[in-house]
Each structure stands twice: as C-alpha cells, then as structure tokens.
C-alpha positions as CSV (number, residue, x, y, z in Angstrom):
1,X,-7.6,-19.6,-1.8
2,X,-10.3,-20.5,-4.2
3,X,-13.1,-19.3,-2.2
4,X,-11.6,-16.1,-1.2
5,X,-11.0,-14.9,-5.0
6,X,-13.7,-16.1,-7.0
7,X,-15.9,-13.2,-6.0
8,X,-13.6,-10.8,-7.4
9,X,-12.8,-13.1,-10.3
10,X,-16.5,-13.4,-10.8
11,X,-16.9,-9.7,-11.0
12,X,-14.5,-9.4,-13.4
13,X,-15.9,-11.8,-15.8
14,X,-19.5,-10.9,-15.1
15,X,-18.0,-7.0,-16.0
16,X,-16.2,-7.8,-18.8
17,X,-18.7,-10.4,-20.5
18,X,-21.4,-7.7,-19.6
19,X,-19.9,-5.0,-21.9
20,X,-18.8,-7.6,-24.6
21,X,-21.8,-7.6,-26.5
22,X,-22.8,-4.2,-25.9
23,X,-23.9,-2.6,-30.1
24,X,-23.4,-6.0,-31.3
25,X,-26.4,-7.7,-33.1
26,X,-24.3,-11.1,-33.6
27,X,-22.4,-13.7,-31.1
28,X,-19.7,-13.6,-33.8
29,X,-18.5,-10.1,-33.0
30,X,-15.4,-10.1,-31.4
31,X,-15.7,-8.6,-27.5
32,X,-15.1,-5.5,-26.6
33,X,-13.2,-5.3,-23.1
34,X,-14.0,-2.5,-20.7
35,X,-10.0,-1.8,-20.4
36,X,-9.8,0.4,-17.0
37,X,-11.8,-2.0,-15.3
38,X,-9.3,-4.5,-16.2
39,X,-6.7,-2.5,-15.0
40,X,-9.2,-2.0,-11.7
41,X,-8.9,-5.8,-11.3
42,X,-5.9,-6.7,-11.5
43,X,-4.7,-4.5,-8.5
44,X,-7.6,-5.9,-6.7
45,X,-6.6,-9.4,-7.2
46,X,-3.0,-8.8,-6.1
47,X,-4.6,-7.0,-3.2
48,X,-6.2,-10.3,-2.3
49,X,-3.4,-12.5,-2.6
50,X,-1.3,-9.8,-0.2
51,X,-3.9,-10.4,2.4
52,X,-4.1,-14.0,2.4
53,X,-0.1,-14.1,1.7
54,X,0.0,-11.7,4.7
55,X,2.3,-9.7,3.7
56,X,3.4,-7.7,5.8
57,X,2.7,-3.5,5.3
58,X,6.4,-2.5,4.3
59,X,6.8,-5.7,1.5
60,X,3.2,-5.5,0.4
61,X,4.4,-1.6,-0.4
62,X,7.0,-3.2,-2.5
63,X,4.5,-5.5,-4.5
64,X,2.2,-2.9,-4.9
65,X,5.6,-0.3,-6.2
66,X,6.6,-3.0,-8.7
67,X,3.6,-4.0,-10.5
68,X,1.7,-0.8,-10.4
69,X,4.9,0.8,-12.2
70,X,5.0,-2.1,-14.7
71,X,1.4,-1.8,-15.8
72,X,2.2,1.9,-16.3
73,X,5.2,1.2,-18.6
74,X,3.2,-1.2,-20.6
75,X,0.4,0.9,-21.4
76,X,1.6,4.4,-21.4
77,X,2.1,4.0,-24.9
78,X,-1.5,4.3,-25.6
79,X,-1.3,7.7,-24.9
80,X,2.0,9.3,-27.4
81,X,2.7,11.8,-24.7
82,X,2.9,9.9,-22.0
83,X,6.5,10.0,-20.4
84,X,7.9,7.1,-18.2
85,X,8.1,6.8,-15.2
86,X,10.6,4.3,-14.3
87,X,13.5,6.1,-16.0
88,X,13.4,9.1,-14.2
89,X,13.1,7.0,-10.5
90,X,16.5,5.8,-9.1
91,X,18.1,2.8,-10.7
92,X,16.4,1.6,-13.5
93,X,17.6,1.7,-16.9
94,X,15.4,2.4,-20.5
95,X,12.2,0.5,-20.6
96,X,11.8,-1.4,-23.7
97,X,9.4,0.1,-26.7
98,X,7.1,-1.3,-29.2
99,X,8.0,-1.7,-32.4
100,X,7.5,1.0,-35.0
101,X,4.0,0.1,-37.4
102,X,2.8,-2.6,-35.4
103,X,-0.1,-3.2,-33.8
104,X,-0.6,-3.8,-29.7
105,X,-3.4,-4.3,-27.2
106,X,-1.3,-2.1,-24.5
107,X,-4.1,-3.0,-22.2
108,X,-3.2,-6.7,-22.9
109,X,0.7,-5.8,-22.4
110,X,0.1,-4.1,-19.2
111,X,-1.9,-6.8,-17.6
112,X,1.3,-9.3,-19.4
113,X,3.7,-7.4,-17.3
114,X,1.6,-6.5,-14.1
115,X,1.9,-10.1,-13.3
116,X,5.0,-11.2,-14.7
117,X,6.3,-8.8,-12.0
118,X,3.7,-10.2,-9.7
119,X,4.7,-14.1,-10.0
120,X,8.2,-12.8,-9.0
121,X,7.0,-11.1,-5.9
122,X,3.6,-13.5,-4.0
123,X,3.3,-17.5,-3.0
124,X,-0.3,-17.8,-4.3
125,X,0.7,-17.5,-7.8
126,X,-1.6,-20.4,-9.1
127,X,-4.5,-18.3,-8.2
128,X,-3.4,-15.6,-10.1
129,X,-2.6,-17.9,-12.8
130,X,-6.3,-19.0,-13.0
131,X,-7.3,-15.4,-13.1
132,X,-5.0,-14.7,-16.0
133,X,-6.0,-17.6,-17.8
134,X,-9.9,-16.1,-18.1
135,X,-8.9,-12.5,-18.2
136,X,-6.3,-13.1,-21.4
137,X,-8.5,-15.7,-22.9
138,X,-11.1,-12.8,-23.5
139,X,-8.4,-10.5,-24.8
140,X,-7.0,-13.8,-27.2
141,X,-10.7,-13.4,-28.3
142,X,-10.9,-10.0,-29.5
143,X,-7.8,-9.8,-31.7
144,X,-5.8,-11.4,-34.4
145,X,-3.3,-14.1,-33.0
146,X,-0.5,-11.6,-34.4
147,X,-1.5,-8.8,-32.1
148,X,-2.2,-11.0,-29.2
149,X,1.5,-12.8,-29.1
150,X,2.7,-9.2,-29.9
151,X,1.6,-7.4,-27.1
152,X,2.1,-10.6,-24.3
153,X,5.6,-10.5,-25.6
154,X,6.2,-6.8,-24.8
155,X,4.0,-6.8,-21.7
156,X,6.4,-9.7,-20.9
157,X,9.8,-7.5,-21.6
158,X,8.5,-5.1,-19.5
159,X,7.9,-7.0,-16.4
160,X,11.3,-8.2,-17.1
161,X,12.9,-4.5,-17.2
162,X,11.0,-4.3,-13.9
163,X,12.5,-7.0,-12.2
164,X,15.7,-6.5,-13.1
165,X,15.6,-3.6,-10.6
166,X,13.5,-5.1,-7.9
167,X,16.6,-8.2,-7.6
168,X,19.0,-5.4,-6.9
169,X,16.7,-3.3,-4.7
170,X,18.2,-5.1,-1.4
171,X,15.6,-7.1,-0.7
172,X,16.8,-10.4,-1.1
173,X,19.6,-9.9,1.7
174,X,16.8,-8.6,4.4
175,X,15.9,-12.0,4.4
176,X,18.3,-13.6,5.5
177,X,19.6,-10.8,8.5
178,X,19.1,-11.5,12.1
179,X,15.7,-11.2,14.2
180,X,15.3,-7.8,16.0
181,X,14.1,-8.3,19.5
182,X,14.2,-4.6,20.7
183,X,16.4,-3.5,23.7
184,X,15.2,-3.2,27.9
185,X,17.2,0.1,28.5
186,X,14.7,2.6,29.6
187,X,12.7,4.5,26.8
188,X,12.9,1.5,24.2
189,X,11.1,-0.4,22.2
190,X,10.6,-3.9,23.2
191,X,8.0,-6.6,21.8
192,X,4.5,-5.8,22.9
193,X,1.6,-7.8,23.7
194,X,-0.3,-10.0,23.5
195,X,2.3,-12.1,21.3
196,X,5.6,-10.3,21.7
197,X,6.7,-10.6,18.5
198,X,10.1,-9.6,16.9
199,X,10.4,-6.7,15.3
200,X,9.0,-6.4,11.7
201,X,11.6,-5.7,8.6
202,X,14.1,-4.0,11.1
203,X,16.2,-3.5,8.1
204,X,13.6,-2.0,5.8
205,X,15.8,1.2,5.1
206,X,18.2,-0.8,3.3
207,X,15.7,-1.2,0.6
208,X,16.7,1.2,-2.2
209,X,14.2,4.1,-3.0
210,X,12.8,5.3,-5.8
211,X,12.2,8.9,-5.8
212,X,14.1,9.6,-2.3
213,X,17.7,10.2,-2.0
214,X,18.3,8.1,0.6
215,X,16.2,6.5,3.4
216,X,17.2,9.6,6.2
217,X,16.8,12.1,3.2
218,X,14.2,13.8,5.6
219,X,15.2,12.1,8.6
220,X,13.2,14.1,11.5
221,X,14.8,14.4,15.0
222,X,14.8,12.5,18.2
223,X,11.4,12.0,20.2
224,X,10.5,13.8,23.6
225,X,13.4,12.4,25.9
226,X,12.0,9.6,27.5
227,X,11.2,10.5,31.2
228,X,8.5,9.5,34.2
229,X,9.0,13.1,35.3
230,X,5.0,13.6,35.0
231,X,5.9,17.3,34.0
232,X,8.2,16.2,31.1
233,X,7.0,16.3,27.3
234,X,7.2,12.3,26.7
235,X,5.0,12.2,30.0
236,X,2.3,14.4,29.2
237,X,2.1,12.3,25.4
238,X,2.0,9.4,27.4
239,X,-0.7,11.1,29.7
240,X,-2.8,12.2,27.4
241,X,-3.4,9.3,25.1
242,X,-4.0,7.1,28.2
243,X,-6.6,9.8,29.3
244,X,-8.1,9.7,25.9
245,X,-8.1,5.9,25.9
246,X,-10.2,5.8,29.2
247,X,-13.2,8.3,28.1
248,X,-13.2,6.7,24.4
249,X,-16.2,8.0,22.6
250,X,-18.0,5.3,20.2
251,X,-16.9,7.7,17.4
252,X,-13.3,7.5,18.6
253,X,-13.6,4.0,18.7
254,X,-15.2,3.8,15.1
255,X,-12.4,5.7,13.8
256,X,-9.4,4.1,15.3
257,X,-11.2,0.4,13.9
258,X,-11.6,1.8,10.5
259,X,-8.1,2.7,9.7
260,X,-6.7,-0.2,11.7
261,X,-5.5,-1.7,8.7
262,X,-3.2,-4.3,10.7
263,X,-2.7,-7.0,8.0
264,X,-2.6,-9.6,10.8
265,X,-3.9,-9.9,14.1
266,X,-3.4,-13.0,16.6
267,X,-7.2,-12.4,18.7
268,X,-6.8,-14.7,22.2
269,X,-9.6,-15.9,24.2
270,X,-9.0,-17.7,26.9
271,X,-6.2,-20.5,25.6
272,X,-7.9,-20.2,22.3
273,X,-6.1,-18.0,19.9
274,X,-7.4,-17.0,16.3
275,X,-6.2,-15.1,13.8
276,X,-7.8,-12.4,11.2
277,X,-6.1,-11.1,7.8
278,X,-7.2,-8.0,6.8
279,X,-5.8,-5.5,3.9
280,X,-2.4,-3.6,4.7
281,X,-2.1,0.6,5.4
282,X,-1.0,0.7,1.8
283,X,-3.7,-1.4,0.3
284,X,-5.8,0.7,1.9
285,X,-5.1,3.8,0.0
286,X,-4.8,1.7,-3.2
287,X,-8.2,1.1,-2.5
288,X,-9.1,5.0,-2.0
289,X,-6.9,5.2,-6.0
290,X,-9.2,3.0,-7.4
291,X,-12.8,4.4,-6.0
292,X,-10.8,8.0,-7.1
293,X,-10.2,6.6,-10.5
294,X,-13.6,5.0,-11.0
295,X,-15.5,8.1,-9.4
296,X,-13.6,10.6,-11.8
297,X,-13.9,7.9,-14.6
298,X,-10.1,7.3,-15.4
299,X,-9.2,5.8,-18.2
300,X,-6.8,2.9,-18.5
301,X,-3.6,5.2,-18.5
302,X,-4.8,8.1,-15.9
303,X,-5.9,5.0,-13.9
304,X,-2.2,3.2,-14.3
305,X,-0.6,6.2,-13.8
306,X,-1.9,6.7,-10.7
307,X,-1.6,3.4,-9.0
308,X,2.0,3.9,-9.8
309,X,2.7,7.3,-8.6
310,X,0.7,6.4,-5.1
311,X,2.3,3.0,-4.9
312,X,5.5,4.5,-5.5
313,X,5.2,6.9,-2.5
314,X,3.7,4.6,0.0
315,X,7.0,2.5,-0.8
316,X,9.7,5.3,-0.2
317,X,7.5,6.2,2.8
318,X,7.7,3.3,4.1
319,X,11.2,3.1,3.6
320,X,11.8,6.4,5.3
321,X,9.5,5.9,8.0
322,X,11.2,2.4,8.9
323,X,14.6,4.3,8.8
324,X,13.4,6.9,11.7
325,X,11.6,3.7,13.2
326,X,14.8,1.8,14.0
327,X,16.9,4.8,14.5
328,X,15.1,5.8,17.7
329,X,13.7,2.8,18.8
330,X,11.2,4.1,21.1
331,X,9.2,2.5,23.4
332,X,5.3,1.8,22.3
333,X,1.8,3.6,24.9
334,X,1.6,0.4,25.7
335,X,4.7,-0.8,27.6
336,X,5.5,2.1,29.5
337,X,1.9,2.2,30.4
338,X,1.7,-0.8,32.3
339,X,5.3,-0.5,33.9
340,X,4.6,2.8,35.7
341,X,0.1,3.9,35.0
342,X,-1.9,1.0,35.1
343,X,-0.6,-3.1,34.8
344,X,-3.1,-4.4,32.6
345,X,-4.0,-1.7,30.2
346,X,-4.5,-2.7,26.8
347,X,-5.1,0.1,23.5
348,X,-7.9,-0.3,21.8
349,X,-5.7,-1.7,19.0
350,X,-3.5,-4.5,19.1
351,X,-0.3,-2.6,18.9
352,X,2.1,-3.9,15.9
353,X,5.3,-5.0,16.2
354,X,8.0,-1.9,15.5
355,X,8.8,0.9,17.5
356,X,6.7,3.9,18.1
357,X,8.4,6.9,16.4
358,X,7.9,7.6,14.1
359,X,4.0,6.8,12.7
360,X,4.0,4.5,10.3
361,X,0.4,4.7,8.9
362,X,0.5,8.6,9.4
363,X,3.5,8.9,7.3
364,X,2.2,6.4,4.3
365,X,-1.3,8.0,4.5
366,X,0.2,11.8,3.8
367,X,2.3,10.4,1.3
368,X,-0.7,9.1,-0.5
369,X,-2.9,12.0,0.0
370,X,-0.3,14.9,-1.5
371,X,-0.1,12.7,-4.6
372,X,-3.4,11.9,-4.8
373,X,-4.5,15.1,-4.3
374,X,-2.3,15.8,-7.5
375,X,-3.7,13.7,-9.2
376,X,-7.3,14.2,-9.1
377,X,-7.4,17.8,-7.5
378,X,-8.0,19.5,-3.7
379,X,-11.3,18.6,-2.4
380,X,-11.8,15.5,-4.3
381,X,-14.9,14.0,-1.8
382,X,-15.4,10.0,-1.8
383,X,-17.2,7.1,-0.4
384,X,-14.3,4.8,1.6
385,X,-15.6,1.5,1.5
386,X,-12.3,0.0,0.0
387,X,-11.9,-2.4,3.5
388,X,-15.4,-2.8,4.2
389,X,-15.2,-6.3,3.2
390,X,-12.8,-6.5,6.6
391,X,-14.5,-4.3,8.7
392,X,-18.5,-4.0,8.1
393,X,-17.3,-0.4,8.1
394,X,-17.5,2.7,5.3
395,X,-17.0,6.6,6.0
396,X,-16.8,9.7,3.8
397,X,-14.5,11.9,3.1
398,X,-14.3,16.0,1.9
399,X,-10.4,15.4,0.6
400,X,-7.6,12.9,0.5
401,X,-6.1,15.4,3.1
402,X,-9.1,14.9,5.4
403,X,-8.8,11.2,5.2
404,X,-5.2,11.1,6.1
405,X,-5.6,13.5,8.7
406,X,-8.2,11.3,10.1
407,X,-5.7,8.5,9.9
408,X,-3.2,10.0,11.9
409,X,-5.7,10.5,14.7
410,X,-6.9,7.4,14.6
411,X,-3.8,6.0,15.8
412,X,-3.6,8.5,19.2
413,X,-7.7,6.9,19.5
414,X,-6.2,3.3,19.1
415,X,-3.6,3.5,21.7
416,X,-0.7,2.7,19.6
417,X,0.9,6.3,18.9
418,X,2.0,8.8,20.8
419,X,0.3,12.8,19.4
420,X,3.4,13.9,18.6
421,X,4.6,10.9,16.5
422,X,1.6,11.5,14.2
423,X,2.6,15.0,13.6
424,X,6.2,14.0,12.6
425,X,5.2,11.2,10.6
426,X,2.3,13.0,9.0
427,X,5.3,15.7,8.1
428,X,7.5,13.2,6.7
429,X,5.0,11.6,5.1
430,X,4.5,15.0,2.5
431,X,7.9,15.5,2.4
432,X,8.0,12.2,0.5
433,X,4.7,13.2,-1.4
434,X,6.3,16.4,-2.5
435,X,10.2,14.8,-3.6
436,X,8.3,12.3,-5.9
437,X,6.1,14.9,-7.5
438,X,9.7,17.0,-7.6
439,X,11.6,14.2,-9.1
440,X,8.7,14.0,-11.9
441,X,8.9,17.9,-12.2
442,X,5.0,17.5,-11.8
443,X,4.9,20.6,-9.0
C-alpha cells in the first residue's frame, strides 16, 4: 500500500511545500497552503484506497457520496451564501455551524471531516492516516493552535452528522443477505465467464437515496422479450452487437478499453490466473470533476461543491440502475451467445457480474454529465487522462455529453451491452441528473 500512494502523497507535499514560500523573504513565515489543491487530493487519495480496496462500483459510489458531501458541509462556510446540501437530500437532519466570532481554517475542517467519514467507510485507513498526518501538520503550521483545534473539531462534527445518516442508509444489512446466483430459465441472467461469479450487491436498491424518491422512481420498462426468433427485437440486439464484435475496428476497440472501468478483473492464461485493479465507472467521472475544476480553476468551495453534487448522482444512479438491474434479470451478449451463435465467443471485455438491463456505466455516466454540465456549462472541452495511470490511454472530449455518449457506446463495442440497454440507461441516467438538480431547485 505504501508504494502505491506515495506518488500521490509526494505530489501533494511537493504542491503544497512548493507554494508555501511563495512572497516570503524569511523561513519563519508561516505557509501558505494552495487550498483547492488540497481538496484535489484528498479525493484522489480515497480514489486510491477504493482501487486497491476494490471496492466494488455501486459501494465505491457510496464512499465517494459520503465524503464528497462532508467536505462540502465543512467548507461551504467560506462562502456566506453558500446553502447546504445535505439538508435538503433525504434523511439527514441540520448540519452543525461554526460558532459566531471565531476564527476557522474551513479548508482544514473539510479535509477533518472528509476523512472522519472516510475511516468509517475503507480497510486501508492507516494509509490515509499517514497522509493526514503530513497534510494537517502543514495546516498545524500555518495557524495559531486555537484555530487549528477549532476547526479539526468542527470538521470532526461534521463527519459525524454525516455518518449518522450513512449507519441508517441500509447498508449494513446488505451485508449480511444471501449470495445471488442468477436463475437458468430462458432469457436470464446467470454468472458469466471466465469466473462465474455471483451476482454483485443484488440488493443495492435497498440502499436509501438521496435526491430520488425511491429506487424505481424512474423505473423504465421490461427489455425486448427474450426470443431466438432471428426476426424478434432481442434477436436482432443480439445480432448486431455480435456482428459488430467480429469486424471491431482498432478505434472500436480503443474506445470500449478506455471506459472499461471494471474495478477488478481475474486475466487467465493457461492455469495461471492474475488479477488487475483499476479505478471504478464512478471514479472515473470523479476524475473528469477534478481535471473540470482544475481547467476552469475552481476554488476550494466550487470545487467541493461539485464533487458532491456529481458523487451524489452517480450514487442514486447507481441505486436506480441496480433496481431495474435485478428487476429484469436479463441474460448478458455473452451467454446467449454461445448457447445458440458461436460456443466460444468471448466480448472484447470481460463481462461483469450483474444482469444486462439495464447499463450500468451508461446510466452513471449521464447522470454525471447533466450535472456536470451544470456545473461548468455546455461544451466544456477537456483532456481525459483521469485513468491513464491504468490504461496507457487518454482521449478528448468537446462536452461532458460527448463523453458519456461515448461511454454508452463503448459498452455495445465491448460486448457486454445490448444497444438498446444503453439507450434506457443513458435515459435513466438524466432522469436522475435532472431530479437532483430539481431537488436543489438549481434548473
């Protein structure tokens, strides 16, 4: 674990120390901390914990919800007109306040309850710790003691207000609910190679939203009828994806790798079998909020803000994507490929383990981009190089729209979604954009 984050905790210090002396003319001036970068870091170092945690997509959308909406209650106060968040989302009472005529470091209060929240919520918590221990050692630094236990302590409360939420949010009795090992009537999902896993959080829409009504708030209908009938809808989805699958075009391919995103794959060669950990669907667009925050040049607030608006959505769209997941059931490209087109056909992506309809990363990746695209406008363009540390591999985009629109298309090039799937999903997906922006009358 210590190899794996000290790059990112060596950027941070190199950052922060870089700017500390910056119009000083003495060691003895206290530093000045670059306080959006902090922010920056700190998602990016529970991003790396997720990952070698592997967590999977729908909890890591939980971790990210939680401590993304923490930071944001810690610091909004930096800004007076900065409303919260939290009490207008289901289910969480009145965040605490500062006190009146006293002085905070909200930057230091955000990071306070960012990972109070986080401890709560990952395994690898003495790594974090370490990180915590350098990051508030420069903030103990540049303030009076006073201010410093001040601000830890409300950071703290915070985090606490937080959590109280998150221990009645349903998760805790997922846990401990049976193994979901899909169904052999005809048309249903079933565990896929090559490792036939269960299913993954089969009970996901049991976790309590935040901006949604309920989980089937925007429920869609039923999939094509599963049929062989080579004239029926389901055929012809099935049909043409294979099709697509056996003229892939390096581009094709290039996409459908780049917005893999699957947090853990088991590669097999021969009887040797290895695995790779790379960063979730949601981690992902995290990613994209923080090159969008650093491009447009956020400050701490804007950039808190908007981790936890797009956090928020990826959650409740995982949570409603998961409920139209298990409702349906429906059978993954790959199984009823082999059992009546070709035996040994494998996607070009190693399928993960939950039914087909609807499409997960599709519905997230909307949800991100109609918020996103709130946030920072239509036709924000940016560089997407937030998993090339996984991948070797960066593209550009013209919007947040064009990325996510991308994303769902990568999934018909990977082999693991049906067309119309993506379309539902990419629906659903802004239809869970759009309530959160509702519920915060921000459209």
């Amino acid at each position: 674990m210590k190899n794996l984050l000290s790059p990112c905790r060596l950027f941070l210090l190199l950052t922060l120390t870089s700017i500390m002396f910056i119009g000083c003319t003495s060691f003895n001036k206290k530093p000045k901390i670059n306080d959006a970068e902090v922010i920056h870091q700190n998602l990016d170092q529970v991003t790396q914990v997720i990952i070698y945690d592997v967590f999977n997509p729908p909890v890591a959308s939980r971790i990210y919800a939680y401590t993304s909406l923490a930071a944001y209650e810690a610091i909004r106060f930096k800004k007076s007109n900065a409303p919260s968040i939290a009490e207008q989302m289901n289910g969480f009472t009145k965040m605490p306040q500062p006190k009146p005529s006293k002085t905070y470091n909200y930057t230091l209060a955000s990071s306070k309850a960012f990972f109070t929240v986080a401890h709560k919520m990952v395994f690898a918590v003495d790594s974090l710790k370490s990180y915590e221990d350098s990051l508030f050692s420069l903030f103990k630094e540049s303030m009076d003691d006073s201010t410093y236990q001040r601000s830890v302590a409300f950071g703290e409360a915070v985090g606490n207000a937080i959590l109280e939420r998150a221990d009645k949010d349903n998760y805790a009795i997922t846990r401990s609910m049976p193994k979901y090992l899909g169904s052999h009537d005809p048309g249903k999902w079933r565990p896929t190679p090559p490792d036939y896993a269960d299913g993954v959080e089969p009970y996901w829409a049991m976790i309590k939203t935040f901006a949604l009504d309920s989980a089937a708030q925007f429920r869609p209908g039923p999939p094509p009828t599963f049929s062989t009938d080579t004239a029926s809808a389901f055929f012809k989805d099935v049909k043409e994806l294979y099709d697509i699958n056996k003229h892939i075009t390096k581009e094709q391919t290039t996409i459908a790798k780049f917005w893999d995103d699957n947090a853990f794959i088991v590669e097999h060669s021969g009887h040797l079998m290895y695995a790779t950990k790379k960063i979730t669907p949601g981690g992902h667009w995290m990613g994209i909020t923080t090159i969008a925050c650093r491009k447009s040049n956020a400050d701490e607030v804007k950039s808190a803000e908007a981790y936890a608006l797009t956090s928020i959505g990826l959650l409740d769209a995982f949570i409603a994507c998961w409920d139209t997941k298990y409702i349906y059931n429906s059978i993954r490209p790959v199984t009823v490929i082999n059992d009546v087109i070709e035996k040994n056909w494998d996607p070009i992506l190693q399928t993960p383990a939950h039914p087909e309809y609807t499409c997960g990363h599709c519905t997230i990746s909307s949800a991100a981009a109609v918020i996103l695209t709130h946030e920072f406008g239509d036709n924000f363009a940016f560089h997407d190089n937030s998993d090339e540390a996984y991948t070797g591999l960066t593209r550009d985009f013209a919007s947040f729209v064009k990325a996510s629109e991308e994303t769902g298309i990568s999934r018909l090039y990977g082999g693991i979604h049906f067309h119309n799937s993506i379309r539902v999903g990419m629906t659903l997906g802004k239809s869970v954009g759009h309530a959160l922006l509702n519920k915060l009358h921000l459209q």
